[in-house]
N, C-alpha and C positions, 0 to 999 in steps of 0.2 A: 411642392410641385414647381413654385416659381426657378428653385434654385436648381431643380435638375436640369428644366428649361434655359437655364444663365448659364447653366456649364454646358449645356451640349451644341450652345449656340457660342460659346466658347471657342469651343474643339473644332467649330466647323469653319472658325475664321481661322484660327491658328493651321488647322489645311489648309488652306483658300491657301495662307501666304507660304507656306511648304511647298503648294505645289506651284503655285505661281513664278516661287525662287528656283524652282529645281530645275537639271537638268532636261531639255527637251530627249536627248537620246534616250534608246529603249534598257533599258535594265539588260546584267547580263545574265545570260541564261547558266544553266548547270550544266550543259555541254561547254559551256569553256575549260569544265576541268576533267576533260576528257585528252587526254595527250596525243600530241602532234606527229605524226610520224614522221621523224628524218629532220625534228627541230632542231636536237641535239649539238651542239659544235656554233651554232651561229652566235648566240647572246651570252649573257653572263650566268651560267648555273646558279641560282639558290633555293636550298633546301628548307623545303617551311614542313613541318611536324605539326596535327594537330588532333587534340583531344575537346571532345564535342558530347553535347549531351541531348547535339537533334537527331530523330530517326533517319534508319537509311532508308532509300527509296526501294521499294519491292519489285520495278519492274528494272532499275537500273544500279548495280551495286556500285559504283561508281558516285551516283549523284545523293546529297542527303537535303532530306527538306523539312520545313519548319513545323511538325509536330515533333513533341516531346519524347524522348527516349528514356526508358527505370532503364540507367546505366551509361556508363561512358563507352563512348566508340572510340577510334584512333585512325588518322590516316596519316600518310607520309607523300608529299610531292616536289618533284622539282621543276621550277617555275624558271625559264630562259627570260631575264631580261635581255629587251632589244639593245642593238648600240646605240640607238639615239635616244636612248631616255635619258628625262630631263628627273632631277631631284623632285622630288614631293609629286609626282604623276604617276599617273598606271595609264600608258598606253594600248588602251582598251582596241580589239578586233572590231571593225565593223560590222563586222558576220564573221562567224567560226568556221574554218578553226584558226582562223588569223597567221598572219606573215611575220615567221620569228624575228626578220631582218628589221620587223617593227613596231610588235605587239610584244606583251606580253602573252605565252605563251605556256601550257604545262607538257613537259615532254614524258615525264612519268608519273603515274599513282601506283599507291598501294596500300590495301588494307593492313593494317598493323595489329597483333594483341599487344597487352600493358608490357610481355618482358620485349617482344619486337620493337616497342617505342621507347622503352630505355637503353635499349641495344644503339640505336640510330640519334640518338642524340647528340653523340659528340663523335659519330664514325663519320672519317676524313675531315676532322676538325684540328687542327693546331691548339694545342694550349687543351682549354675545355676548363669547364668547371662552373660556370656562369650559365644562367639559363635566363631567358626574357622570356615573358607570357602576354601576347598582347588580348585582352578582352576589349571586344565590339561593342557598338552602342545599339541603339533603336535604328527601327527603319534598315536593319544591313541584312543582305540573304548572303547565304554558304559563302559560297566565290566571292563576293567582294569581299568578307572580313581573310578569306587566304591570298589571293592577290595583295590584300593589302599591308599583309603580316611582309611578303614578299619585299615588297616596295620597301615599307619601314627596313627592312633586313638589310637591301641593296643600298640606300643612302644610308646609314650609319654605319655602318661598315664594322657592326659587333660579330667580335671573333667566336662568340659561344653560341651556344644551341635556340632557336626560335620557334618559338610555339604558340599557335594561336587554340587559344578556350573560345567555341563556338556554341555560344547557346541559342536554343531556336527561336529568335526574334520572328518573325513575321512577313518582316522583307518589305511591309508595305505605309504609306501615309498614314492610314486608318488604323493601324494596330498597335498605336501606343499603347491604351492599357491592357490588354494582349501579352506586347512586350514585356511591360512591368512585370506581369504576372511571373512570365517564364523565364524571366530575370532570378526571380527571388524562387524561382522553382529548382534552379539549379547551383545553389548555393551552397546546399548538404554533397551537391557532387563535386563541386571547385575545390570546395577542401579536402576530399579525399582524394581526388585529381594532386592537390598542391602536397598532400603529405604521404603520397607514392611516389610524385617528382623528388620528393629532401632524400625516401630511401634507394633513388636507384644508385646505381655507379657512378662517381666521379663526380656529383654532382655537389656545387661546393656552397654557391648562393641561387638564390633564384629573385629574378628582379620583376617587376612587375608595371606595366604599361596600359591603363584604365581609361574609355573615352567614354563621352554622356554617361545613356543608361548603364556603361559595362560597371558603372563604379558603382551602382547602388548593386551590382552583383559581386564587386571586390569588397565594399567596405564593409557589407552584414556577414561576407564570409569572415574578414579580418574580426568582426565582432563577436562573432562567434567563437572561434579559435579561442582569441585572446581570455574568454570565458571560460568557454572548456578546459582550456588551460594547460592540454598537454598533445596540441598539433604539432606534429611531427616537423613541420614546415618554417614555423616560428623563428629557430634557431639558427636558420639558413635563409633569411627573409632579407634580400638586401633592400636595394631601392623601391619606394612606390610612389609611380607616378599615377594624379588624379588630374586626367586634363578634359576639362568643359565637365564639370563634373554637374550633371544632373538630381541633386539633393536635396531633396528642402531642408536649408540652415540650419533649421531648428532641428531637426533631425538630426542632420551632421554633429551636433555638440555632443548630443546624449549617444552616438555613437564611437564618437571619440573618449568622449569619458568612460569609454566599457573599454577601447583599446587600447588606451596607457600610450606610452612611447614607445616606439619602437625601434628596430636595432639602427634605422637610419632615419632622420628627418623623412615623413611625407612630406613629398612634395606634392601642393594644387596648381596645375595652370587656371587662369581664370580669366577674363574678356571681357569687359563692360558693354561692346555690341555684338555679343552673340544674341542673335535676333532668336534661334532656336530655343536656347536656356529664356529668352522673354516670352515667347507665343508658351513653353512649359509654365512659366509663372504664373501669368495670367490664366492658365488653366488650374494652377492650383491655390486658385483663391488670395492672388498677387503675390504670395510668400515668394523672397529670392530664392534663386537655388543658388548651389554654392560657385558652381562655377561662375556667374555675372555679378558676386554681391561687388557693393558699392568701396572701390578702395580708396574714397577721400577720405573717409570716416576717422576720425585721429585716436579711435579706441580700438589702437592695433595691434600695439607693442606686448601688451599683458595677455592678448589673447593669443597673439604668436609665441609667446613663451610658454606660454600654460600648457597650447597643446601641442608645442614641438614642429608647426609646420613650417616649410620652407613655400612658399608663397610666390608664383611667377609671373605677371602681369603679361598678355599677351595682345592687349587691347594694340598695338602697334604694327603688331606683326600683322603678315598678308596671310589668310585664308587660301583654301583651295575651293572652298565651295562660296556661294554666294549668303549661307547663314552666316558667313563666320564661325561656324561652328569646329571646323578641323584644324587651326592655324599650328594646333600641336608639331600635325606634318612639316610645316617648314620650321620648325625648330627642333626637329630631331636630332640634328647633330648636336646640336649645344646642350639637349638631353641628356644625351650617348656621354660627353663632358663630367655631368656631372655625377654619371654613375660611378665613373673612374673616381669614388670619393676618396679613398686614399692616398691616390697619388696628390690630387688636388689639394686636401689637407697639407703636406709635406711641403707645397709650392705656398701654402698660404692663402690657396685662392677662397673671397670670402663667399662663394656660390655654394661653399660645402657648409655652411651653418645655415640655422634657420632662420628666417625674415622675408622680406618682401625684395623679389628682383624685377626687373623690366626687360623685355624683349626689343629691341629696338629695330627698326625696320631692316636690317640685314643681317637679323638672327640673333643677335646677339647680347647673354645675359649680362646685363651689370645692372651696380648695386643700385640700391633705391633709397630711400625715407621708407620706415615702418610704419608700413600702415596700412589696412585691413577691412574688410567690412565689419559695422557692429554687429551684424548678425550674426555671426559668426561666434563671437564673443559672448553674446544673447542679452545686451544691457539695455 
């Protein structure tokens, strides 16, 4: 009894300082992704794709909320960035349905089935062949994880298809283990999500883009795969990125040792003051998680080699939120870098091997000293 009581007095300081840090403005609602009439022409067009495994709403087919769907939806929008946006922002409406000259704005929806969403993945795209998937973390409702797919899309400036996997988080402070749950609830859909993406048309790698919770729903799917042994998705698997990755350590080894290497270094971004990944710790019984372990630890080198990772120190970089939890966002470009791995290889740059790099306060990766948390390691 004492210890249920230790955890739940836990969780209610770990809120306290959530909400303390948060945002005073109000959440947005699901009428933001309600399209604007006569947006059209003002901002910058981008098209976000997304495959989801929350229900839709019954009184508005349009809007989807956070109970659980047996099966994947699909929708398709295009989101006007304003001309004054700034890199790593979503110029959020005051009230709906906001001013495209300065919000971000959705000028179209539409329901999509699986051959409509492979139909539109690289129609009016240059090139094509590349696909990014960006998975949300805890705490995100519908609209902000597609605004945000947007945003990432508009500052990296990837020429290929963008899709956000939207699983039904919660949307709220209190629903973290909620979240957890529906995390790992739609894990058997990610993969068959991920191994209908490898067989549609044209589709040549798929890259993959993980924040907090989203990873404990990429890495059990990667565990799974790499078990079963014959996902369709594997062989077309390029980059993955783990950034603030919400894991307990110890977990993270025994899930690596199921996934082997893969066709490309993971990469983790990791933060020594994400205040977020610490109120998680402390909730789980002090265990680090993976995204904040300790990188003075000098038992680094053997453990970056054993499991292949490439390792990005973000502790430098500036945040968009006040956890520190997002500072992924401003280093997307240098991301976007090193997905281009083969070019990079050819140039010799050494961001394309595995080790530890650092972010420095205006983005940018360079190399470091190898070195790692031991937990990571497990010594």
């Amino acid at each position: 009894m004492a210890s249920i009581l230790r955890m739940f007095l836990q969780l209610c300081a770990m809120l306290a300082v959530a909400a303390s840090l948060a945002s005073c403005s109000d959440r947005p609602g699901p009428n933001l992704l309600h399209p604007v009439v006569g947006a059209a022409g003002v901002g910058t067009p981008i098209k976000v794709l997304v495959a989801t495994t929350r229900q839709r709403s019954d009184t508005d087919s349009l809007d989807f909320t956070n109970k659980r769907n047996f099966g994947l939806s699909y929708e398709q929008y295009s989101i006007s960035i304003p001309p004054n946006h700034l890199p790593g922002k979503i110029e959020w409406p005051s009230s709906p349905p906001g001013d495209p000259a300065r919000n971000f704005v959705v000028t179209s929806a539409s329901e999509l089935d699986e051959s409509g969403f492979n139909r539109a993945l690289f129609a009016g795209k240059k090139g094509g062949g590349d696909v990014v998937v960006f998975i949300h973390g805890y705490n995100t409702n519908y609209q902000e994880a597609v605004y945000r797919v947007a945003q990432l899309s508009k500052d990296s400036g990837f020429p290929g298809a963008v899709v956000a996997f939207a699983w039904p988080s919660m949307g709220t402070l209190t629903g973290y283990v909620a979240d957890r749950e529906a995390s790992t609830y739609s894990r058997d859909y990610f993969e068959t999500f991920l191994n209908d993406l490898a067989r549609a048309p044209g589709v040549k790698r798929i890259h993959i883009i993980a924040h907090s919770m989203g990873n404990w729903l990429t890495v059990e799917t990667l565990r799974q795969a790499k078990m079963r042994g014959n996902s369709a998705f594997l062989p077309k698997l390029g980059e993955v990125f783990l950034m603030s990755p919400d894991i307990d350590v110890t977990v993270f080894r025994t899930q690596l040792d199921a996934i082997g290497k893969l066709n490309e270094p993971i990469t983790v971004g990791v933060s020594r003051d994400d205040r977020a990944l610490g109120a998680s710790q402390r909730l789980a019984g002090d265990v680090p998680r993976v995204g904040n372990v300790l990188l003075e630890d000098p038992k680094a080198q053997a453990a970056i080699q054993h499991y292949g990772l490439r390792v990005i120190d973000m502790s430098d970089s500036k945040s968009i939120d006040s956890m520190n939890h997002s500072k992924f966002v401003s280093i997307l470009p240098a991301l976007n870098e090193v997905a281009k791995n083969d070019t990079m290889v050819a140039r010799g740059n050494p961001v394309s091997r595995t080790g530890v790099f650092v972010v420095d306060t205006a983005g940018t990766i360079l190399t470091a000293p190898l070195r790692l948390g031991e937990a990571v390691l497990g010594q």
